[in-house]
N, C-alpha and C positions, 0 to 999 in steps of 0.2 A: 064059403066057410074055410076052405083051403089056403086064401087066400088070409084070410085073418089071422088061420095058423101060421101062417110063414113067419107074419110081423109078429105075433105072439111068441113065439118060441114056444117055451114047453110052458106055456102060462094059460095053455086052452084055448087062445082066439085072441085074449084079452090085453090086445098089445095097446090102445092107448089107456089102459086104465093105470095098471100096476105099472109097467113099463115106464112110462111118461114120469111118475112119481120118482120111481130112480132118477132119472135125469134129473128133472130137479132136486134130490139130493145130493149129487154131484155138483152142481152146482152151486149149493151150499158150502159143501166143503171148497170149493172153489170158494170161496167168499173169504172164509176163515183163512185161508190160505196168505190172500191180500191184508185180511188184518194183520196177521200176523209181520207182514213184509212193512206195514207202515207201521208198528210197533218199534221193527231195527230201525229204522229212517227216524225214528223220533230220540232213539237212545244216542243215534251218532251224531244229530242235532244239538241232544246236550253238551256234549263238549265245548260249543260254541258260546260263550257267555254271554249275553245281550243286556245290560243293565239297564235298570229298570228307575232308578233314582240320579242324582245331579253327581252325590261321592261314587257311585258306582263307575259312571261316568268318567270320571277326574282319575279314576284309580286305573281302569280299562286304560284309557289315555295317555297312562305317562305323567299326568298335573302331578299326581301326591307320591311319594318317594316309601314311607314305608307307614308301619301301625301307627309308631308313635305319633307321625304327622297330625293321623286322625284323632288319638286319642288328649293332643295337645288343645285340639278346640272341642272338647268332647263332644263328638259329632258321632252319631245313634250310627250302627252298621244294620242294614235291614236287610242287605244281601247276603247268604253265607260263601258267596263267590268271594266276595273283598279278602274274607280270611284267608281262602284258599290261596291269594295272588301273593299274597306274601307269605304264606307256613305252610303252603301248602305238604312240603318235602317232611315237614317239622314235626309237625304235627300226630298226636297220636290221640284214639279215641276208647275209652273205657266205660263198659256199660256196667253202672251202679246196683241197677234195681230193675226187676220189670211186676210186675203185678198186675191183675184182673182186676180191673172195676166191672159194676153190675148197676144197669139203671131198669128198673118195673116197666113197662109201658102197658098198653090195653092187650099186645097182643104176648105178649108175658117177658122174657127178661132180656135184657141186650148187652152181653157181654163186649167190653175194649180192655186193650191191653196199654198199661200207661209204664214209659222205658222214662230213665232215668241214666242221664249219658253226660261223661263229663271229658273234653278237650283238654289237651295241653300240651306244651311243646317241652317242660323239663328246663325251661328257662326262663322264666320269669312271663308265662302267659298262659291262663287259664279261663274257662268256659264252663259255665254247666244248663243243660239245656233238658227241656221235659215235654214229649210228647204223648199223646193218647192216640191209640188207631183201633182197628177192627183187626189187623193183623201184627204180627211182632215185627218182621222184617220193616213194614214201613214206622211203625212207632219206635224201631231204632232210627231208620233213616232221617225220621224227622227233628227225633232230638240231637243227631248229630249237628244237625244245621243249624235247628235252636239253639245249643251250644257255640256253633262259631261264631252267630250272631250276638250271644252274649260275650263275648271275649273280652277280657280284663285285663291288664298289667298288673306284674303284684311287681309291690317294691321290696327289698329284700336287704339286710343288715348286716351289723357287727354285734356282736356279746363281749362286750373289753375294748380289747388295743384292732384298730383297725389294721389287721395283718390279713393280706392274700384276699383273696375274692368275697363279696358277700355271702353269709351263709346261713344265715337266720331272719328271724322278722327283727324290722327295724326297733317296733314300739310292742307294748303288750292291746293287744285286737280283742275284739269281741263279735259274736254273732249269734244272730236268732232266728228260728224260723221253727211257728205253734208252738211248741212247751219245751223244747231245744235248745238248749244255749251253749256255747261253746265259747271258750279264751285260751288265745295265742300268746304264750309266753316266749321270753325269748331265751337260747339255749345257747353253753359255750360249745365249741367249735368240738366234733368226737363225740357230741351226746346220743348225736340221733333224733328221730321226729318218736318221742314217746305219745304216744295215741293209740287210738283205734280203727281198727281196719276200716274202715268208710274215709274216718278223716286222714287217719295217713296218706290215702290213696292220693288225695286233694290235693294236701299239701306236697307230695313227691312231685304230682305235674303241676304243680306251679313253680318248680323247681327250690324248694326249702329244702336243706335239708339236716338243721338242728333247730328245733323247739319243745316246748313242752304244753302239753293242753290239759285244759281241764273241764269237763261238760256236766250237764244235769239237763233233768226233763225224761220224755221218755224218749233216748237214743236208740230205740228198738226198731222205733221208724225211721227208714235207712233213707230215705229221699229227703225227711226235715232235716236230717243229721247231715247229710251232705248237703243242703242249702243252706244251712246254719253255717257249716267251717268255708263256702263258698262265699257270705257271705261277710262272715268274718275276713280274708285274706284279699276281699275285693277293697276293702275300707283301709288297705296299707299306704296308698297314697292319698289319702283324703284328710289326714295328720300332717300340716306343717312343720317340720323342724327345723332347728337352726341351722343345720346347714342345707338349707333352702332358701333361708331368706338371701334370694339374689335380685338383682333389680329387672324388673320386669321388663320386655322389651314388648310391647305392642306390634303385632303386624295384623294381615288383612287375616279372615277366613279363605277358608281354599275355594268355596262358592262366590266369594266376595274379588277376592283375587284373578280368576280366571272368569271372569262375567259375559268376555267376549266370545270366549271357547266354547261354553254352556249354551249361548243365544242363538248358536247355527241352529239349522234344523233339524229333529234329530227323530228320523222316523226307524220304529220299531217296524221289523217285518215280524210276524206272525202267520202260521199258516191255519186255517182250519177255521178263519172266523171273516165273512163278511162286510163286517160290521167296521175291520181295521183297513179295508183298503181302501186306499184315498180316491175320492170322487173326479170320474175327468171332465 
C-alpha cells in the first residue's frame, strides 16, 4: 500500500488511475500544440502562388504582360492571385454591405453572414464580389477575392472639347439588378459624381469622377444598388464608338500562342493528400 502511495502522490494509492489521465491530457494539449504550428506552415505557404489554370500559368510565367492583355481576348480570371500580380500595390477594397441571412432546417435556424465587397484601383479598374460565410472575417475574405476575380475595365470620357485627361463616362450607361435600375450620365468637367452614397462609392473606384445618375426601384437594398451601378459601369466598353472603329489586327490567343510553354509538365505539389502523389 505504501508503495502505491508513493506513485500516487496525494491521490490515495490511485496512481494509474487519475494520474495516467493527466498524462494523457498533456498529451492532448501536446497535440493542439502541433496543430497549431502546422496552421503557421500553411499561412507561410500561401504566399507562394501555385496556379491552378493555363492564364494563371502564362501570367506566373512572364507569357502575358499586363490586365489588358487578358482582358483583350476576354479570357475569365478564376484566380484572384492574377489580380494581385498586376494591382496588387493599387488596389483598394471597400466593404458595401454585410447582412445575416437565416435558413430553417429540422434542427432549427442556420444563420451566415453575406459581405458585399467592392475592389478598385482609382483608375480605371473595378470589381464587385459577394460572399456568404458562417463567420464575417471569411465572408469578407471571400468576396474580396470574388471581387478581384470579377475585375473590369471601365472606359472613361470627355463632356465637350476633348481637353486634359478623361473624366467622365464616355456614353450615357444603364444597369439593373431586381427592381434597381440605375443611369450614367455624363457630366461637364467640376460637377462632381452627383449620386448616392452606395453608387458614388463605385463609381470614385472605378476612377470617374464627373457624372450624373439617376436610379429607381427600391435602392434601399444596398447590394442590388451597388450591382446595378456595377453593372451599369461594366458595360462602358461594350459600346462601339467612332473613335474605335480601327482596323482590327488579328493575333493568336495567349493559350494559343505559347502552346509549347503550357505542354511541359506541370505537376502541382500539394501537401496533405495522397491521392496527388505521383505513382512510382
Amino acid at each position: 500500500m505504501a508503495d502505491r502511495g508513493g506513485r500516487g502522490g496525494d491521490r490515495g494509492g490511485f496512481g494509474r488511475g487519475f494520474g495516467d489521465r493527466g498524462g494523457r491530457g498533456d498529451r492532448g494539449r501536446g497535440r493542439g500544440d502541433r496543430g497549431r504550428g502546422r496552421g503557421q506552415r500553411g499561412a507561410k505557404g500561401e504566399d507562394e502562388w501555385v496556379p491552378c489554370t493555363k492564364l494563371g500559368r502564362l501570367v506566373k510565367d512572364g507569357k502575358i504582360k499586363s490586365l489588358e492583355q487578358i482582358y483583350l481576348f476576354s479570357l475569365r480570371i478564376k484566380e484572384h492571385q492574377i489580380t494581385d500580380f498586376f494591382l496588387k500595390e493599387k488596389l483598394k477594397d471597400e466593404v458595401m454591405q454585410i447582412m445575416s441571412v437565416q435558413k430553417q432546417t429540422s434542427a432549427g435556424q442556420r444563420t451566415r453572414f453575406v459581405c458585399y465587397v467592392a475592389v478598385g484601383d482609382y483608375d480605371g479598374h473595378i470589381g464587385l464580389g459577394v460572399k456568404a460565410a458562417k463567420e464575417v472575417p471569411m465572408a469578407i475574405l471571400g468576396g474580396i477575392h470574388a471581387a478581384k476575380c470579377s475585375l473590369v475595365p471601365v472606359r472613361r470620357g470627355y463632356w465637350g472639347a476633348k481637353i486634359g485627361a478623361p473624366h467622365t463616362v464616355p456614353i450615357k450607361l444603364t444597369g439593373q439588378c431586381g427592381s434597381v435600375r440605375i443611369r450614367l450620365v455624363p457630366a461637364a468637367r467640376g460637377t462632381g459624381i452627383v449620386a448616392s452614397p452606395t453608387s458614388k462609392k463605385i463609381l470614385q473606384m472605378a476612377g470617374i469622377q464627373d457624372c450624373y445618375t439617376a436610379s429607381q426601384g427600391h435602392t434601399k437594398t444596398k447590394g442590388n444598388f451597388a450591382k446595378a451601378a456595377f453593372d451599369a459601369i461594366s458595360k462602358s466598353y461594350g459600346f462601339l464608338t467612332p473613335d474605335l472603329w480601327r482596323e482590327t489586327k488579328f493575333v493568336k490567343a495567349p493559350a494559343q500562342e505559347h502552346t509549347d510553354h503550357l505542354a511541359k509538365t506541370h505537376i502541382v505539389k500539394r501537401a496533405g493528400s495522397s491521392l496527388l502523389t505521383p505513382a512510382k
